[in-house]
N, C-alpha and C positions, 0 to 999 in steps of 0.2 A: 744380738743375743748370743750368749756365750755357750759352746757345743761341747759334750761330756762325752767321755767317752770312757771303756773298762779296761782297765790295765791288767793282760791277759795270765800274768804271773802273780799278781796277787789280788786281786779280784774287788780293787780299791777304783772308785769311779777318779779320773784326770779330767784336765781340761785338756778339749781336744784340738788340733788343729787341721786343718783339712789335708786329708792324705791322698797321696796316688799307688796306688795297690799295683804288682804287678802280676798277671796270670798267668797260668801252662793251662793253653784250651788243648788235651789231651785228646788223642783218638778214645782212647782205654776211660782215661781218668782225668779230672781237672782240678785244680788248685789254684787258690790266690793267697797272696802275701804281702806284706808292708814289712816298711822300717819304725823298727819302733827301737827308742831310746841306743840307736845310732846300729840296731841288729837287724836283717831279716827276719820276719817270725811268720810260719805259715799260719793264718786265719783258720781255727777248727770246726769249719764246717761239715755237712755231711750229717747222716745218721750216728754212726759211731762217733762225733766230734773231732777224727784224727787227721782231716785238713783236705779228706778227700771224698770228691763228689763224683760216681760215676757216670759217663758221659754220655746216658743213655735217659731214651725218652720215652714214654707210655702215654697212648691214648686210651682211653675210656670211655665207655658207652655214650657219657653225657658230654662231651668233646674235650675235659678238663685234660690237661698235661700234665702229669707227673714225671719229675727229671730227678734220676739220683736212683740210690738203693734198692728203692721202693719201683722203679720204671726195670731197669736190672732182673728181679722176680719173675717177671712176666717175657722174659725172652724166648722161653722153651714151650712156654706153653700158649702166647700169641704173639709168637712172631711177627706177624705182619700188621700187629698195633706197636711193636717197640724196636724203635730206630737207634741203631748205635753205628761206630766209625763213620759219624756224621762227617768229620773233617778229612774221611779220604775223598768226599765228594763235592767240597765246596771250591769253589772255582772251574769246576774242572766238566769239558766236555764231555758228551753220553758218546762218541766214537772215542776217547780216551778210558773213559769206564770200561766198554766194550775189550778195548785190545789189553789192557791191564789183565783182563778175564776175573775181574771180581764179581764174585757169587754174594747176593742179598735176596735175607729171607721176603723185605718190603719190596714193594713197586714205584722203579723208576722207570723214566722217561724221557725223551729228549727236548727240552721248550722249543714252541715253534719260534723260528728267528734266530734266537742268539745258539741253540742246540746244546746251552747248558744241562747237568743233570739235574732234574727235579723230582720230586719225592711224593706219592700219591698214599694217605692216609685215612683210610674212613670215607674215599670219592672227595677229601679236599688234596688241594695243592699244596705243596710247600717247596722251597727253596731251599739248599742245605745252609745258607745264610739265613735263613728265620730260624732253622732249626737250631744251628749253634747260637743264635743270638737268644735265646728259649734254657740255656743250658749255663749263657754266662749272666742269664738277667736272673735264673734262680742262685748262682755263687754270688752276686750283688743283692740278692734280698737280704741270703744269710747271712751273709758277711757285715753289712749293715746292722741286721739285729744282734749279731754278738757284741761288736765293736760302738753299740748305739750312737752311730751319727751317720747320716751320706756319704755314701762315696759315689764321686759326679768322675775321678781319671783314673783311667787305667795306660798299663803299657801291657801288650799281648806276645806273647812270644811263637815263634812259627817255626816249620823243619826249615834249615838252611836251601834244601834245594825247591821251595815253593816259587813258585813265578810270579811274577807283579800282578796278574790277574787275580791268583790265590791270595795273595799277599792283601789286596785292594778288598776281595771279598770278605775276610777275617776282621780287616778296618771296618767294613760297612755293619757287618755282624756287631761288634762292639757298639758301636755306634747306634744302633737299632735297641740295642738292650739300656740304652741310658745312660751309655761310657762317652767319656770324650777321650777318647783315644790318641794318644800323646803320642806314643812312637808305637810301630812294629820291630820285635826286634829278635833275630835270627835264637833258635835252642842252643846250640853250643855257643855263642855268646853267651849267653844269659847264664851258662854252668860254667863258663870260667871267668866269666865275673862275681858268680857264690863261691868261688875259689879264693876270689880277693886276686886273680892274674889279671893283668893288665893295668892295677894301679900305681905300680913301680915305673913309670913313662921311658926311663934308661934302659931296661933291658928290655930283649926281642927273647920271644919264647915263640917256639914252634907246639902245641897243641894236639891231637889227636883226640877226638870226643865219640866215646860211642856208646849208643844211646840204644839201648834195646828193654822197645816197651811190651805193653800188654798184643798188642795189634799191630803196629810197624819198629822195623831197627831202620835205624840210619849213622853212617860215620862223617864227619869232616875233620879234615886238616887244618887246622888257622894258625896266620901267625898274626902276631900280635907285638906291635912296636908303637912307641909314643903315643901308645893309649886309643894305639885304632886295632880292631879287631875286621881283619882279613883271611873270606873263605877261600884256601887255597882248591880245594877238592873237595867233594861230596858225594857218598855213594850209600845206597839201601835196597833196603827191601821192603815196602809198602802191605804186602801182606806176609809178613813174617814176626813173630812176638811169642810171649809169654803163652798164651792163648792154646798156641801151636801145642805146646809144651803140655800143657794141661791134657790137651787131647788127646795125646798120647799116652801119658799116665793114663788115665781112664779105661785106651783100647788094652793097654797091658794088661790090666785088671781084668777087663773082659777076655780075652786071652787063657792069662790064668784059672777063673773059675767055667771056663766052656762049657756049654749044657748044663748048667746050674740056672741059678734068678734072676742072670745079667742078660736082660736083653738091649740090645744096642748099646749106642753112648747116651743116656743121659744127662739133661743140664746138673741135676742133684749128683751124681758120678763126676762129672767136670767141676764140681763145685769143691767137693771131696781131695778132688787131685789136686786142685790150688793151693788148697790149706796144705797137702804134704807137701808140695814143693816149697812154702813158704816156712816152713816148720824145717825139712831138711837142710836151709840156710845155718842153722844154729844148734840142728841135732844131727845125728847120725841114723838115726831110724825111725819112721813113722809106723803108725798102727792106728786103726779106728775100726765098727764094729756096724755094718752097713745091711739092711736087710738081710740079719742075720748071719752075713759072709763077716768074716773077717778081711778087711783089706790092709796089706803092707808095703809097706817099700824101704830101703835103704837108697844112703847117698851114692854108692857103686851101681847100684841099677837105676837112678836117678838120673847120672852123668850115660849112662848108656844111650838112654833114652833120649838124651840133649844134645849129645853129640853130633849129629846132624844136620839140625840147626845153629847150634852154634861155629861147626864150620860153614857155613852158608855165609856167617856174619864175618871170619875172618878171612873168607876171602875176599868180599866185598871190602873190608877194611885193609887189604894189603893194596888193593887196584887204588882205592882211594890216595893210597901213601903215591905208590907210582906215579897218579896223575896227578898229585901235588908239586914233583919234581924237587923234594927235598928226602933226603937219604934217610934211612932207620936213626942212624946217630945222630941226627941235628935236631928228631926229634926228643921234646924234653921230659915229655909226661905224656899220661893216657889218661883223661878223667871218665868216668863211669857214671852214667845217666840212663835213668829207669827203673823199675822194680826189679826185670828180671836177670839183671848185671849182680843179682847177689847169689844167683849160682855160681857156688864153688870152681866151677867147669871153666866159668869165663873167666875169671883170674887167672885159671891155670893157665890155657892156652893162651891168653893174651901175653903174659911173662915168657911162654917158650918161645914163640913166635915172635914178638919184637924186643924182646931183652929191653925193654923200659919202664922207669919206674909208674906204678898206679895208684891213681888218686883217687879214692872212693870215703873218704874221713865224715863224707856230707848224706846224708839220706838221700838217697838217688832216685826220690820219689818227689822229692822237694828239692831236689837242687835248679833245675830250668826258673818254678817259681819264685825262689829264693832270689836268684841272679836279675830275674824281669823288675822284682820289686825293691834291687839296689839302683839299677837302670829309673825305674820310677822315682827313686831318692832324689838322683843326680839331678833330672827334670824339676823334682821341687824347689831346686838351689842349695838344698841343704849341703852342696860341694859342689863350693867357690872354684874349683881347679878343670870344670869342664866347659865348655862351651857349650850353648843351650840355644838351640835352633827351634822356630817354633814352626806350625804347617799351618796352611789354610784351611780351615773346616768344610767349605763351599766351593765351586766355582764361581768365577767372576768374569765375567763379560760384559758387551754392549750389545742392543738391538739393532736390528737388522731388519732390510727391507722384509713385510711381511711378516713383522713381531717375534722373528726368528730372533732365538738368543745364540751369538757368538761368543766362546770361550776364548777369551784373552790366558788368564789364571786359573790353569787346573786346580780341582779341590787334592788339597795337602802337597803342594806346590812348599819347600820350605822357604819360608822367609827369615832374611832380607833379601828383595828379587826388583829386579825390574822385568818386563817385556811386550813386546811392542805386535802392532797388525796393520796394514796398511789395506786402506779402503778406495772409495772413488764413488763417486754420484751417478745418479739413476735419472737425474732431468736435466736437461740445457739449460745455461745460464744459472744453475743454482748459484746463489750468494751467502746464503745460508744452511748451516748442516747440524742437527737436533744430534746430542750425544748424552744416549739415555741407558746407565751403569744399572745393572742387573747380578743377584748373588745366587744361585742355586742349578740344580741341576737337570731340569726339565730343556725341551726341546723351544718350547714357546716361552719367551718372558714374562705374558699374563700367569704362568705359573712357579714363577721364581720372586726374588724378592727384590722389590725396585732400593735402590740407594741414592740415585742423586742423578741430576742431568745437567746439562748445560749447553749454553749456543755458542756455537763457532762461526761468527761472521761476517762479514767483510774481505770474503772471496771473486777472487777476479771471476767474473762468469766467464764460463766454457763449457763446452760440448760434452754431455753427458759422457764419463767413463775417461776424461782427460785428464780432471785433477787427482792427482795424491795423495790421500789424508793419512799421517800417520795417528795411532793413538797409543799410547802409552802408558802403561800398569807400571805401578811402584809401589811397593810393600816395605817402609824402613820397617827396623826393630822395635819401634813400639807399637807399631802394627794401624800404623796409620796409611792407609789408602792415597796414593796423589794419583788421579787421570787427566793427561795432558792430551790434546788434540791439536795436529799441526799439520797445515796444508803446506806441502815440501816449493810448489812452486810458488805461489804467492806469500812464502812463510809468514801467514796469517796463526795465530794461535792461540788456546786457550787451557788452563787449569783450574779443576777443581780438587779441593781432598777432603776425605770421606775421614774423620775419625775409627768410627766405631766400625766398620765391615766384620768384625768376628761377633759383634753385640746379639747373639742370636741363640736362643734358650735352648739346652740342650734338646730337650723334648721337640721342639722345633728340627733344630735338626736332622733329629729321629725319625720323623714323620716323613720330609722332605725328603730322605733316602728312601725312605719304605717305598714313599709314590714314587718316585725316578725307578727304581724298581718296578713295581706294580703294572705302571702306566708306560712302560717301557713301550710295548707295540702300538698304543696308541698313541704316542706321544712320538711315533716315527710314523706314523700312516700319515698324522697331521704335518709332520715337516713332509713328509713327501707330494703333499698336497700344497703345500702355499710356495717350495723350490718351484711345484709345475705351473701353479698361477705364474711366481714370479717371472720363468720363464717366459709364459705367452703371454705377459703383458711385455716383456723386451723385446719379443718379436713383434708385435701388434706395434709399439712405439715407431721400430725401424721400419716396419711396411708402411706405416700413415707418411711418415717422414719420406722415404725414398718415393715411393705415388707422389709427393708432393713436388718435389728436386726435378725429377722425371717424366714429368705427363708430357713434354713436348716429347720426348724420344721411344714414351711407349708407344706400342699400335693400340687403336682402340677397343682390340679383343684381349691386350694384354691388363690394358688398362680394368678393363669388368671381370676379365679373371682375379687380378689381384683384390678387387673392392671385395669379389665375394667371397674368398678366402677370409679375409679382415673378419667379416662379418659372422660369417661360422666359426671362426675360432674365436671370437668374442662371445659369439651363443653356446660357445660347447665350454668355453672360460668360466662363467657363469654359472655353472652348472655343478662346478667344485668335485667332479670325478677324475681321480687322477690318472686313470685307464684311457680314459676319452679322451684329456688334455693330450695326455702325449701322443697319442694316437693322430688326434689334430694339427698338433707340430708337426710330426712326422710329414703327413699330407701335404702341410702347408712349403714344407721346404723342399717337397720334391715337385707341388706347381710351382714352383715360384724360381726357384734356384737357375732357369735355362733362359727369364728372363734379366737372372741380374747381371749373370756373364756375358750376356748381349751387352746389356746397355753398359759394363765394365769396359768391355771391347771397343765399343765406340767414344767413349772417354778418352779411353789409351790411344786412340788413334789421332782423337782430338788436338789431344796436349802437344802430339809428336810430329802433328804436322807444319810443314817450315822449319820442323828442325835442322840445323845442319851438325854431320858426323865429321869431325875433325878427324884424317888417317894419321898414325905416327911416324914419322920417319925415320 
């Protein structure tokens, strides 16, 4: 069936073809963007249509979620139903929250277990990755009904100094909201690739991006040669923005009219001060007419008031230069990212201070988005001149004694990959060994998704724990699966491959995060539970077995010590308390342990006796 779509400049339905949008999941503010007839063009979502959705969330009475404009409203007056700077808190531990010293009107907490930050609204739970996935899955409804078709990929763009954990949780958010998230891909990348730097592959440019938003600034250094973009340095400020700025204007105000009808800072006064600072970008003097006061400002008492902050940002930006270890001069430009980089202020001092040329020709509201959804182009093919790596949406493992699922192939591993695990048998004389391919991310295999098995057999029998089984993961480029299973000493072996291992409906995969999530502590209480069976059934194996080897050389009270050991740890095995099992081991290896160095002792004396010791000469 053929997909239609609205061509946003003249308002004529096209045929469409399936696109990948690239997003700025902003602290402040978020935006998504596509290439359309060979252009970046930001998507005009939001209440105003101008491509921007604030990045804030509202609960209400009957638990619906409002996200956008409309959630924004309600910040001043229930704070603690409307959640915003969701993305200073995703990834990130509740003792890292703590030493940051960041101040929220909502309630967090620390999860038991993993001691991520999570977020308490209305007595429910939430995770800051449900929350951002709630914020890109309303930019994917609208974006959708402007553009009328699906969009199933996105590329997400992140601060450069995010950590894999941060990095992996913004993945999973995407992914939860009904994205197949194609790449993660650093902010100052993505703005100097809406630059159009880096597609000249001969020259090396050295980079400077500073990006100072609503809520966080941040700088990096890159340099950028044969089409790779390289963070040299990174440096910010997580609670430093626009924001700030606003606030200030406000207390000024309040300030100037003292003992008049200004009491405190209000949100509707913060809201006031926005508009003159966004207004002084292009005028020289503001005025408006506020409960009666009169409130003004010029651009001289504007930069006053800034100045502060934005030396905050250039000194952060000169440490950043320093720890890139490339000099003032080798740098070749400074591009300009964020709303509030269009104060006058930061131009200026950026020019005194690094005597280099600035690049701001692009909307600095939309340049990150613009750059993520060139990066999405490249992903579609529609430019033949990049290499195009793809990731694995799942993990992919084999079963293991106890239904345990082992990860071979981390989820978003890139491929083309090979990599390998080496195993070993759990019974004497095994001859044959069941090798059963598993794709998802729970702890148990019963809760992942089966792909395919196969027999490996015709093994020399041997002693449990003596053979070598390797198995082997292989991912070529068309994303075809091959698992190979090889006994190293008998090199007995076998292959199967698996077509389809990514055939798996995004909404699927959606789901399957949620609950690897969700079921997180449960889904570790139950591995910690069948590790402790597996456990006392290896012990209980090697006690039946050595009782067996050994009954001439035990004494007969060692011999009924050991049966009734066996026996209790078999009836506390049984019993499936992982407190008890271990508990049981414990016991069992401190009776047991004073009879096995006996009868070791007596071996050893065995073997040695009639030896003769040759001396050297």
């Amino acid at each position: 069936m053929a997909k239609f779509g609205i061509d946003l400049r003249t308002g004529k339905l096209t045929t469409a073809q399936e696109i990948i949008v690239g997003i700025d999941l902003g602290t402040t503010n978020s935006l998504i963007a596509y290439v359309h007839d060979n252009q970046p063009v930001v998507i005009p979502i939001g209440d105003s249509a101008n491509g921007i959705l604030p990045s804030a969330l509202y609960f209400n009475e009957t638990g619906e979620v409002i996200v956008g404009q409309q959630a924004k409203k309600h910040r001043s007056s229930e704070p603690e139903k409307t959640l915003y700077s969701v993305k200073r808190l995703i990834g990130l531990q509740y003792h890292e929250l703590q030493e940051k010293g960041l101040q929220l009107p909502y309630q967090v907490f620390a999860q038991p277990g993993s001691g991520l930050v999570n977020v308490v609204v209305q007595d429910k739970v939430y995770s800051p990755i449900e929350l951002s996935s709630l914020i890109l899955k309303e930019m994917k409804a609208e974006a959708e009904f402007i553009l009328k078709q699906p969009i199933r990929k996105a590329v997400i763009s992140v601060p450069a100094y995010f950590s894999d954990a941060q990095r992996q949780a913004t993945r999973t958010a995407g992914e939860l909201a009904g994205f197949e998230v194609m790449r993660i891909i650093n902010e100052p990348t993505a703005a100097s690739m809406a630059y159009g730097i880096g597609i000249n592959r001969s020259e090396t440019k050295h980079i400077m991006v500073y990006d100072l938003g609503g809520g966080t600034f941040d700088v990096s250094i890159l340099r950028i040669e044969n089409g790779i973009f390289e963070v040299l340095a990174t440096h910010g400020d997580n609670l430093l923005g626009g924001d700030d700025l606003d606030a200030a204007i406000a207390r000024h105000w309040k300030n100037q009219f003292s003992g008049q009808s200004l009491v405190g800072v209000s949100d509707a006064l913060i809201t006031i001060a926005e508009r003159a600072k966004v207004e002084l970008a292009t005028h020289s003097t503001f005025s408006t007419v506020w409960n009666q006061l009169t409130l003004t400002l010029d651009r001289e008492t504007l930069d006053q008031l800034a100045f502060p902050f934005v030396q905050k940002t250039l000194i952060a930006s000169k440490k950043a230069l320093t720890d890139s270890g490339i000099s003032t001069q080798e740098l070749d430009e400074i591009i300009l990212v964020g709303g509030s980089t269009r104060l006058h202020l930061v131009k200026q001092e950026l020019s005194k201070i690094f005597r280099r040329p600035i690049n701001d020709s692009l909307n600095p509201d939309q340049v990150v988005a613009l750059g993520a959804a060139i990066q999405a182009d490249i992903l579609s093919g529609n430019r033949k001149d990049y290499l195009l790596l793809d990731v694995t949406p799942l993990s992919m493992g084999i079963e293991t004694l106890g239904g345990l699922m082992d990860t071979i192939i981390p989820r978003n591993s890139k491929i083309p990959l090979q990599l390998a695990k080496q195993y070993t048998t759990s019974k004497d004389g095994q001859k044959n060994i069941r090798i059963s391919i598993f794709q998802g991310e729970r702890e148990l295999v019963k809760d992942n998704i089966f792909l395919g098995q196969f027999i490996l057999s015709g093994i020399d029998p041997m002693p449990a724990g003596l053979p070598r089984l390797e198995v082997i993961f292989s991912i070529n480029v068309d994303g075809i699966l091959s698992v190979k299973a090889k006994e190293l000493r008998s090199e007995k072996e076998q292959l199967i491959e698996i077509k389809s291992p990514f055939a798996v409906e995004q909404e699927e995969i959606a789901q399957r995060l949620k609950e690897s999530v969700t079921m997180a502590e449960a889904d570790m209480q139950e591995k910690l539970l069948v590790d402790s069976i597996n456990e006392a059934n290896y012990v209980l194996a090697n006690a039946t077995k050595f009782l067996h080897q050994n009954q001439n050389l035990l004494t007969p009270s060692e011999c009924s010590t050991l049966q009734e050991q066996i026996v209790q740890l078999s009836a506390i095995t049984e019993n499936r308390k992982v407190d008890e099992i271990q508990h049981a081991i414990e016991s069992f290896n401190q009776q047991t342990t004073p009879m096995a160095h006996r009868i070791m002792d007596l071996q050893i004396q065995k073997s040695l006796a009639g030896s003769k010791i040759e001396k050297l000469s």
